[in-house]
N, C-alpha and C positions, 0 to 999 in steps of 0.2 A: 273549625275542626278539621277541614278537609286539609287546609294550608299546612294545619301543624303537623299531621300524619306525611304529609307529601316532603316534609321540610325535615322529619324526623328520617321517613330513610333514603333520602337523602345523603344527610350524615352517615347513616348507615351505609352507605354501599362505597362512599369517599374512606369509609375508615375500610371497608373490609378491600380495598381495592388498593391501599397504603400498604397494608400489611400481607396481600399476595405478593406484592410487588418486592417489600422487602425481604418473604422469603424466597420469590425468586430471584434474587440479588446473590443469596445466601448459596444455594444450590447452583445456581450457574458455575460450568467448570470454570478454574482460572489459566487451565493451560490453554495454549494457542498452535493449534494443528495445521498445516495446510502444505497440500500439492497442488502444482497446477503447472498443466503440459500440453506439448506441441508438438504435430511431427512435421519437421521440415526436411523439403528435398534436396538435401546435401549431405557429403560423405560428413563423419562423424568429425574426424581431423580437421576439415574446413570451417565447421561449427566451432571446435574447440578453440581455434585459431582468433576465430573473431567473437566469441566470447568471451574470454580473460580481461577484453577492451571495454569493462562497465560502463564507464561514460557514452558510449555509441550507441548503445540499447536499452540498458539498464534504468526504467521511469524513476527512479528512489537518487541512482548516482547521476543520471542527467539532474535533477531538480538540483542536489547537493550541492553539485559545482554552480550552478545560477550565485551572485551576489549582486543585489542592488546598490550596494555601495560604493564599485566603481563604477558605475550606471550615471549619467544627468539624465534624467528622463521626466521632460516637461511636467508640469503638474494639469496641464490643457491637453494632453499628448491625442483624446478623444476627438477636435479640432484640425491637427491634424493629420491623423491615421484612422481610415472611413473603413472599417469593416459591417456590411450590415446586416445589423439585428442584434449586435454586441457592440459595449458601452467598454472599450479599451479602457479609459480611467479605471472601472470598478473591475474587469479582470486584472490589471496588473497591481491593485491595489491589494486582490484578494492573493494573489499569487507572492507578493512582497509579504504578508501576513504569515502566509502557510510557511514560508523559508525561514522567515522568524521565529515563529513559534516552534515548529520541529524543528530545524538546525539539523537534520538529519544528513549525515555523511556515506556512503558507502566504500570499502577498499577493499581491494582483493587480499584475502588469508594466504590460499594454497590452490595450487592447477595440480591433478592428479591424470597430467596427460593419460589416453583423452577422452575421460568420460569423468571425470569429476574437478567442478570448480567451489571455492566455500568463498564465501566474502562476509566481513564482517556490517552491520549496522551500527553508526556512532551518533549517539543522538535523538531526539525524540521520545516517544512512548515506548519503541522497542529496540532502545541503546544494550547495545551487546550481541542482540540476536545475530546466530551465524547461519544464514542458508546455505543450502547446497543448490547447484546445479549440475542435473544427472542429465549424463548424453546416454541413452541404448541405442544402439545399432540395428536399426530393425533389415537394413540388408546395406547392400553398397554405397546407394545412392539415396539413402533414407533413415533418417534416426528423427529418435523421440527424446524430447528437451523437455524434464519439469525441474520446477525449482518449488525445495522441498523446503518448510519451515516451522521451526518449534519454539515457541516462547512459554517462559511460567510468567503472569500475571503475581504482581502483592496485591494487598489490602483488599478493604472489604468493595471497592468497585472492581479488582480485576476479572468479573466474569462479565461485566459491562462493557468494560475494555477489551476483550476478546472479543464479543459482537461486533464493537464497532471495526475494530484493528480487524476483522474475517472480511468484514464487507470490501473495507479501500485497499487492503492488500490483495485482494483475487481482481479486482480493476486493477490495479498496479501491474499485477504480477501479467496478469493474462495482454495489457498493451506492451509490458517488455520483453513477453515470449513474440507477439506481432513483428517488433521490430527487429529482434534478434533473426526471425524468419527473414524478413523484406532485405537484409543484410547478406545473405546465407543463398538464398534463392536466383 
């Protein structure tokens, strides 16, 4: 008697936790918001300068340009290249997978010398999207750098896909403000 009560809900809390789930599915927004900023110490001009150059900074247009397919690259390569505590085989496995699967490009749109850059996104989950890159001048020798971005999500997962696309885009974003500083600095 005890079994079948413990096994009745059970089911019960599997069902009722299916169908929270689906309607938080439902309700989740499907647009995709996000800022994320840097102030670096450099006049705005010198920023501007060497940001237009996406492939130098830019985590999304660095990856882009990677191609394994003019790469030989041992299938032993873990043998010998000794980094330790990581299994090169399975990072560069994983990393060959992600360039696969996204195919994600980035090109520059427009420079609105010298406080606005737009670049487009080709490819992936969020093919089309165009950020901005805002330079403010907070005085001579000091401006503030975000890169501003807005995508609509379809279908019935795109508020699923805004969660996950929120989380690795503010990692993205916030190591390409890093190095666009470490460049500038």
């Amino acid at each position: 008697m005890f079994l079948f009560r413990w096994i009745k809900n059970l089911i019960l809390f599997v069902v009722f936790m299916i169908v929270v789930l689906v309607v938080i599915i439902f309700i989740l927004p499907k647009e995709y918001n996000s800022e994320t900023g840097i102030d670096i110490r450099a006049s705005r001009d010198v920023i501007f300068a060497k940001a237009q150059h996406l492939q130098r900074w830019h985590m999304v247009a660095m990856m882009g340009g990677i191609s394994f397919d003019n790469f030989d690259i041992p299938k032993d390569i873990n043998s010998q290249v000794q980094i330790p505590g990581v299994n090169v085989d399975t990072m560069l496995a994983g990393v060959r997978d992600a360039t696969q699967m996204l195919k994600m490009k980035v090109a520059l749109v427009k420079a609105d010398s010298p406080s606005r850059i737009v670049y487009k996104v080709s490819g992936g989950p969020l093919n089309g999207m165009e950020p901005e890159v805002l330079l403010f001048e907070l005085d001579k020798n000091n401006t503030k750098v975000t890169i501003k971005e807005k995508f609509t999500f379809s279908g019935l997962l795109g508020g699923i896909k805004v969660l996950s696309v929120r989380i690795g885009m503010n990692k993205l974003n916030v190591s390409s403000l890093e190095n666009l500083k470490k460049l500038c600095e």
